[in-house]
MMTF fields as JSON, N, C-alpha, C and O atoms, coordinates in Angstrom:
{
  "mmtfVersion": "1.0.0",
  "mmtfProducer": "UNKNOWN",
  "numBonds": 347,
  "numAtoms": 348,
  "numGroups": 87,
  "numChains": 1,
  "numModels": 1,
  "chainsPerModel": [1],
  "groupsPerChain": [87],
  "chainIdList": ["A"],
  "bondAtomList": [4, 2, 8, 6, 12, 10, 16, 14, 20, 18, 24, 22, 28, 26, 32, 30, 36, 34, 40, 38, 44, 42, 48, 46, 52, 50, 56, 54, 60, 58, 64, 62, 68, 66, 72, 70, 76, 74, 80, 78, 84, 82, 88, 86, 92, 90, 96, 94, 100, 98, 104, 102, 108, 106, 112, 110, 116, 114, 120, 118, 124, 122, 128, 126, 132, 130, 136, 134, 140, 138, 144, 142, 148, 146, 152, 150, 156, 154, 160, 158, 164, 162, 168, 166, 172, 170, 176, 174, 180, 178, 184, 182, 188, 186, 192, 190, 196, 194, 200, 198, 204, 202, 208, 206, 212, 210, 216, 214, 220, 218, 224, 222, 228, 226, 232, 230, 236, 234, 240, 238, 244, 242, 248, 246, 252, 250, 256, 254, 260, 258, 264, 262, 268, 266, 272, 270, 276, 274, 280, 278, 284, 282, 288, 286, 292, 290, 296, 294, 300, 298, 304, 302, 308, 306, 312, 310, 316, 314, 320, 318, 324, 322, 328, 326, 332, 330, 336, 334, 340, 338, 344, 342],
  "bondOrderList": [1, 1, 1, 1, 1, 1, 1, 1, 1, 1, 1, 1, 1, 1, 1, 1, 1, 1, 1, 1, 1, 1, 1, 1, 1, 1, 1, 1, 1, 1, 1, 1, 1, 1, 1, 1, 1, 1, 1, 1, 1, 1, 1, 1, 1, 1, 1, 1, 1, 1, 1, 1, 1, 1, 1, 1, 1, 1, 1, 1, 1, 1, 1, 1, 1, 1, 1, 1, 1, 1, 1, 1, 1, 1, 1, 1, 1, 1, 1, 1, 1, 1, 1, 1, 1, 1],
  "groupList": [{"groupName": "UNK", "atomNameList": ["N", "CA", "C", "O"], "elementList": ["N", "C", "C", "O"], "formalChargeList": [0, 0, 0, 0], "bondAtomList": [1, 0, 2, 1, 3, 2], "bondOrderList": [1, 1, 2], "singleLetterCode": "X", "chemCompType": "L-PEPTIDE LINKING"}],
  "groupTypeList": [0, 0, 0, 0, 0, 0, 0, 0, 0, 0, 0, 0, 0, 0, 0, 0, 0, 0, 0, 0, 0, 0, 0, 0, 0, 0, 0, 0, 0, 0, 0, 0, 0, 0, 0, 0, 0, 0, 0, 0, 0, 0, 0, 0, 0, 0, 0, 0, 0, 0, 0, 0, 0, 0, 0, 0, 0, 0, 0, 0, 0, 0, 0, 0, 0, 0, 0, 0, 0, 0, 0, 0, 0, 0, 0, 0, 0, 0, 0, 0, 0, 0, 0, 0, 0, 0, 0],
  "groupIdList": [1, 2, 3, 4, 5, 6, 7, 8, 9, 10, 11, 12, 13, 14, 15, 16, 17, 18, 19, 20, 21, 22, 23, 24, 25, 26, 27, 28, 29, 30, 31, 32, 33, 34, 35, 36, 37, 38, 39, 40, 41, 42, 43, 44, 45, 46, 47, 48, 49, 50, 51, 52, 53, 54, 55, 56, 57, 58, 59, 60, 61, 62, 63, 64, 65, 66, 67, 68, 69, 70, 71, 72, 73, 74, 75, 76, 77, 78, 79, 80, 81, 82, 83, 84, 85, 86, 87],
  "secStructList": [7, 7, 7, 7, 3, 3, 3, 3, 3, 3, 7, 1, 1, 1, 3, 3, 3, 3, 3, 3, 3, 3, 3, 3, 3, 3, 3, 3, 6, 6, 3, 3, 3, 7, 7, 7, 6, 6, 7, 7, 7, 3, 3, 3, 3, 5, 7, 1, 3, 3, 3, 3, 3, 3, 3, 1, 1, 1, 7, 7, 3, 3, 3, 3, 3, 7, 1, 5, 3, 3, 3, 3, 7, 1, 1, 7, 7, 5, 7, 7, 5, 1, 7, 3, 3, 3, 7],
  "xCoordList": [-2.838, -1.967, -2.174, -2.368, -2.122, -2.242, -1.209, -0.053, -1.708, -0.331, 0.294, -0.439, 1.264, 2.12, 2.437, 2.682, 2.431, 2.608, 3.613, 3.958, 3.825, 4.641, 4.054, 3.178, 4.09, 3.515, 4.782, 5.929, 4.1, 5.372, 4.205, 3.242, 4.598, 3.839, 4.766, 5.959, 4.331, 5.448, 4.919, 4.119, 5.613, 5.259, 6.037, 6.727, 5.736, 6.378, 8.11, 8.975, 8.295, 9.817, 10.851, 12.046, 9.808, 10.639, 9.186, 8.031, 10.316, 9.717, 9.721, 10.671, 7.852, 8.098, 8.067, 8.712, 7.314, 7.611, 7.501, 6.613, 8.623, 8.346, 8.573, 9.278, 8.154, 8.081, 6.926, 6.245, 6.684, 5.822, 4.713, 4.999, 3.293, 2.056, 1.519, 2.07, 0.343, -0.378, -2.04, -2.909, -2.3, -3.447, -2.97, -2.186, -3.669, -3.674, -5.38, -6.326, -5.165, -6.585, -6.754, -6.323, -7.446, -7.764, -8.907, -9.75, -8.966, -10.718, -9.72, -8.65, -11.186, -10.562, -12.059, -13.0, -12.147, -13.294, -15.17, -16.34, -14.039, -15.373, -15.763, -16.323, -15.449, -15.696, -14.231, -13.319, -14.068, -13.451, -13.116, -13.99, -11.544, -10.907, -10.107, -9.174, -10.437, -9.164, -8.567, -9.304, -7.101, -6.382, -5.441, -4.606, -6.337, -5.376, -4.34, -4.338, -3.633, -3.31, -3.94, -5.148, -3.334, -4.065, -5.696, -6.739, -5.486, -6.573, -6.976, -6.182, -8.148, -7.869, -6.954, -6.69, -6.507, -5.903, -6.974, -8.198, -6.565, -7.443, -6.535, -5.711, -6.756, -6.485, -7.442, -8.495, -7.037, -8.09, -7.499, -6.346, -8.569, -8.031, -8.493, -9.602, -7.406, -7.114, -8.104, -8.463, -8.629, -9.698, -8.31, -7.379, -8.603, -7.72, -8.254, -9.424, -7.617, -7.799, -6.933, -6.132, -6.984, -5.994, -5.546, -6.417, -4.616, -4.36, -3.727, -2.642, -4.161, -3.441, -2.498, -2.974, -1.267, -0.617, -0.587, -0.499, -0.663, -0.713, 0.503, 0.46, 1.658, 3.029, 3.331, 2.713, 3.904, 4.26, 4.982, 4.856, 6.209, 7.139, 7.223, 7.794, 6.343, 6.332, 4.968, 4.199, 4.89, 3.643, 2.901, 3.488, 1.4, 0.87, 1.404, 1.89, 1.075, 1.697, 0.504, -0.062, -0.006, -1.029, -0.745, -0.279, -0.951, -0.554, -1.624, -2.16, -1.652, -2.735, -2.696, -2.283, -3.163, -2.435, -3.51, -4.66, -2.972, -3.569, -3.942, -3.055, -4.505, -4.797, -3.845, -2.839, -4.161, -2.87, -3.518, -4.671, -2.722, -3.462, -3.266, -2.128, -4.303, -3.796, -3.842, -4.885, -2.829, -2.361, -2.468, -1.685, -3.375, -3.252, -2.464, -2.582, -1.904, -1.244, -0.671, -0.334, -0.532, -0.217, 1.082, 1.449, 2.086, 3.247, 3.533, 4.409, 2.379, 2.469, 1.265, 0.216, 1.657, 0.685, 1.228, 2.445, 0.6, 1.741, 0.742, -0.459, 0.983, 0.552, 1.139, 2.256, 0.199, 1.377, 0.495, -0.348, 0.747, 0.141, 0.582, 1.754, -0.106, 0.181, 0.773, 1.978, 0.595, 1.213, 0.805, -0.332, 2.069, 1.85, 2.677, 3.863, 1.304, 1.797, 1.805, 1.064, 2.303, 2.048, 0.997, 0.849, 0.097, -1.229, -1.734, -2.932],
  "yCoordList": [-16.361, -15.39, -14.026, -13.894, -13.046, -11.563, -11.273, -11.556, -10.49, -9.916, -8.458, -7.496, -8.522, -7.756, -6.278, -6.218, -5.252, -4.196, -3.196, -3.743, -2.19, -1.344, -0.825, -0.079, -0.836, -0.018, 0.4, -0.023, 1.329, 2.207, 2.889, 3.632, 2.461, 2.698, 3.96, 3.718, 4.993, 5.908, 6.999, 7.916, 6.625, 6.893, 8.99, 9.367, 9.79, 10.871, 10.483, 10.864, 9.911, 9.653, 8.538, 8.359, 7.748, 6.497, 6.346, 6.746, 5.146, 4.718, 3.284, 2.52, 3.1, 1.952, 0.265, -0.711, 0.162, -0.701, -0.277, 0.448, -0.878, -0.411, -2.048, -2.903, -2.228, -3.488, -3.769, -2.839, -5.034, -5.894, -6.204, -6.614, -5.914, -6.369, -7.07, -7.029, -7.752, -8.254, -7.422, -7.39, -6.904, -6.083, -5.72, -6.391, -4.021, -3.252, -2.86, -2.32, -3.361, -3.167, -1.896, -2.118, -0.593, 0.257, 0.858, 0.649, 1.76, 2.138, 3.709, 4.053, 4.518, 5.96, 6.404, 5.621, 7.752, 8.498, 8.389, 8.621, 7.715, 6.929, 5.614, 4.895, 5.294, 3.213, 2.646, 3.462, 1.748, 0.431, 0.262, 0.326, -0.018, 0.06, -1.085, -1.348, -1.739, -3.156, -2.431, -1.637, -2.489, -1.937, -3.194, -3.697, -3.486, -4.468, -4.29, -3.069, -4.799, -4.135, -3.378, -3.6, -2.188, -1.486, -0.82, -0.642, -0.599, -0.003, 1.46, 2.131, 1.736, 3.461, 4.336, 3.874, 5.645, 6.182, 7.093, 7.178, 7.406, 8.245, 8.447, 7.623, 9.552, 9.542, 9.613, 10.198, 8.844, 8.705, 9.176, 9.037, 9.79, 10.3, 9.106, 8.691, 8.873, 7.178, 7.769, 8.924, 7.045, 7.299, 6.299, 5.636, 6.501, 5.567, 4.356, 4.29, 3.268, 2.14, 1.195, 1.661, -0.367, -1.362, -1.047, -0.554, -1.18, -1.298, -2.347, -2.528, -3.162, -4.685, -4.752, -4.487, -5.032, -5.229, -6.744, -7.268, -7.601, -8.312, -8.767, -8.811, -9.117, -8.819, -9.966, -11.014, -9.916, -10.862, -11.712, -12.718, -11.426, -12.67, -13.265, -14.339, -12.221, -12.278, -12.997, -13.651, -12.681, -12.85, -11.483, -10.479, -11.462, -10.137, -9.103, -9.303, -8.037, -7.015, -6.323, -5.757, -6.362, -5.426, -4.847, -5.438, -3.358, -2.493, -0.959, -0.4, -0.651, 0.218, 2.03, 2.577, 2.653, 3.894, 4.75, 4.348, 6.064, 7.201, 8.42, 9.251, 8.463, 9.384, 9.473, 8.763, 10.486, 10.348, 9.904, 9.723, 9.861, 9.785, 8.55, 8.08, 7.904, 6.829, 7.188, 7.594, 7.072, 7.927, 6.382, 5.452, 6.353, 5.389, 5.939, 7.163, 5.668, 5.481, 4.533, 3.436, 4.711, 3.452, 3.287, 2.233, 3.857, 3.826, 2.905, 2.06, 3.403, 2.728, 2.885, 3.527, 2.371, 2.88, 3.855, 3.916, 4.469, 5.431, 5.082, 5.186, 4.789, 4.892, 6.338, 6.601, 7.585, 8.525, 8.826, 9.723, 7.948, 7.999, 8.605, 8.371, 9.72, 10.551, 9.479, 9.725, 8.401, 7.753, 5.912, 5.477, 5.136, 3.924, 2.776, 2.462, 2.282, 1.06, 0.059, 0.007, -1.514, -2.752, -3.132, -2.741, -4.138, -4.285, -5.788, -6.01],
  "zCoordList": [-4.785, -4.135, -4.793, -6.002, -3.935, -4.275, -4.895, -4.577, -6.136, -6.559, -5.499, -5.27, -5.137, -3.935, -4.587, -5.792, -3.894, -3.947, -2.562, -1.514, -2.781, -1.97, -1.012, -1.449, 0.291, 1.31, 2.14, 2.28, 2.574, 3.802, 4.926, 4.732, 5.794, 7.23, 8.056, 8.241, 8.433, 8.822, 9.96, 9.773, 11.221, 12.2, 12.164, 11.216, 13.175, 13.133, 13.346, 12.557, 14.196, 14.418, 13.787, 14.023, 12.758, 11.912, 11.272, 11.422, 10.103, 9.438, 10.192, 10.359, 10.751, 11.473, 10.154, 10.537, 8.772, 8.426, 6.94, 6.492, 6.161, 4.459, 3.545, 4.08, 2.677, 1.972, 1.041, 0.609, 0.717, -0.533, 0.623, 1.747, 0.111, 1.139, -0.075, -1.175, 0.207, -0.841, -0.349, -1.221, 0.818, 1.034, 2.178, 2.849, 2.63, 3.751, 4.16, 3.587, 5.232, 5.605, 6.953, 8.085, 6.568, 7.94, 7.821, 6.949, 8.862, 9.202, 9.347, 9.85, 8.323, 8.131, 8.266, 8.402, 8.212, 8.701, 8.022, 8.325, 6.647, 5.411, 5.648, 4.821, 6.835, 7.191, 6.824, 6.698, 6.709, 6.85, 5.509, 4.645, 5.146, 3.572, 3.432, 4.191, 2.521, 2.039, 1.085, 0.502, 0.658, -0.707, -0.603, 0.149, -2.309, -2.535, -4.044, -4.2, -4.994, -6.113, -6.906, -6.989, -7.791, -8.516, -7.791, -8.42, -6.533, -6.256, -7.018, -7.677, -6.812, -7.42, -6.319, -5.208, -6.762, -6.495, -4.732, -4.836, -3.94, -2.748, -1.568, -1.17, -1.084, 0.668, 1.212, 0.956, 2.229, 3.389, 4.672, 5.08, 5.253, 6.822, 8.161, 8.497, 8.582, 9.718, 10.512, 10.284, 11.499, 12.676, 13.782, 13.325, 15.071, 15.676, 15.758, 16.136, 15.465, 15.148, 14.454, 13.643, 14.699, 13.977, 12.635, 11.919, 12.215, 10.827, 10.551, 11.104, 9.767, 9.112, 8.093, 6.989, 8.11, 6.524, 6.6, 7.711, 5.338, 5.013, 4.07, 2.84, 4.929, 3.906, 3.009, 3.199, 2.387, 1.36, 1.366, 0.669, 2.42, 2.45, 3.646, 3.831, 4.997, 6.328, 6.758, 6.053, 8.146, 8.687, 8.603, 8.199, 9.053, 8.919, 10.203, 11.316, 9.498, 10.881, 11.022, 10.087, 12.491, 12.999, 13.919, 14.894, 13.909, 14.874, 14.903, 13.947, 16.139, 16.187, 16.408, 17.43, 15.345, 14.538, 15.423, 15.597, 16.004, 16.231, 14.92, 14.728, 14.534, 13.473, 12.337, 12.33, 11.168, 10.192, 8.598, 8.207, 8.194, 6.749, 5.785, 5.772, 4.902, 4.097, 2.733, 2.219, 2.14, 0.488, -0.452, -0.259, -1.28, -2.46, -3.58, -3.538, -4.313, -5.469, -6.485, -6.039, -7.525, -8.593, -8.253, -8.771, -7.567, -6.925, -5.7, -5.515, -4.833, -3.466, -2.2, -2.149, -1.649, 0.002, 0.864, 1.037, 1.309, 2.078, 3.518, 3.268, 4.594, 6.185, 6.458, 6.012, 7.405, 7.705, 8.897, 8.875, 10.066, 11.601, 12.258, 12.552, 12.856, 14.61, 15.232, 15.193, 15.799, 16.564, 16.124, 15.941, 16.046, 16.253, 17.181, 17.292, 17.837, 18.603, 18.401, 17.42, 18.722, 18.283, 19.177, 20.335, 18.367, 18.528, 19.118, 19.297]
}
């Protein structure tokens, strides 16, 4: 089992999901990114396309992000999508 970390997925008008993931998987303008604990620190700019969380106490959540940015940190994940739909 992955050790679990903080992500927050955040649409312009809500915060569509915040919690414990054990990996987030999306496709940003550099290819295709897994972040799993302690990744290094980076933003990445989203391309439109699926994004996977992989939650910890749930089932996975996939839903599909219009542009927007992905923020690594030793803190957390940050999702910050132009637009998201369920996938």
């Amino acid at each position: 089992m992955a050790t679990p970390f903080a992500v927050e997925l955040v649409a312009p008008d809500r915060i569509v999901w915040s919690g414990e993931a054990e990996m987030v998987s999306a496709r940003t303008t550099d290819g295709d990114i897994g972040v799993l604990a302690n990744h290094i620190p980076l933003l990445g700019v989203l391309v439109d396309a699926p994004v996977k969380i992989k939650r910890a106490s749930e089932g996975d959540l996939l839903v599909n992000v219009t542009g927007g940015f992905l923020s690594v940190t030793k803190e957390k994940v940050s999702i910050l999508a132009e637009s998201v739909e369920d996938a």
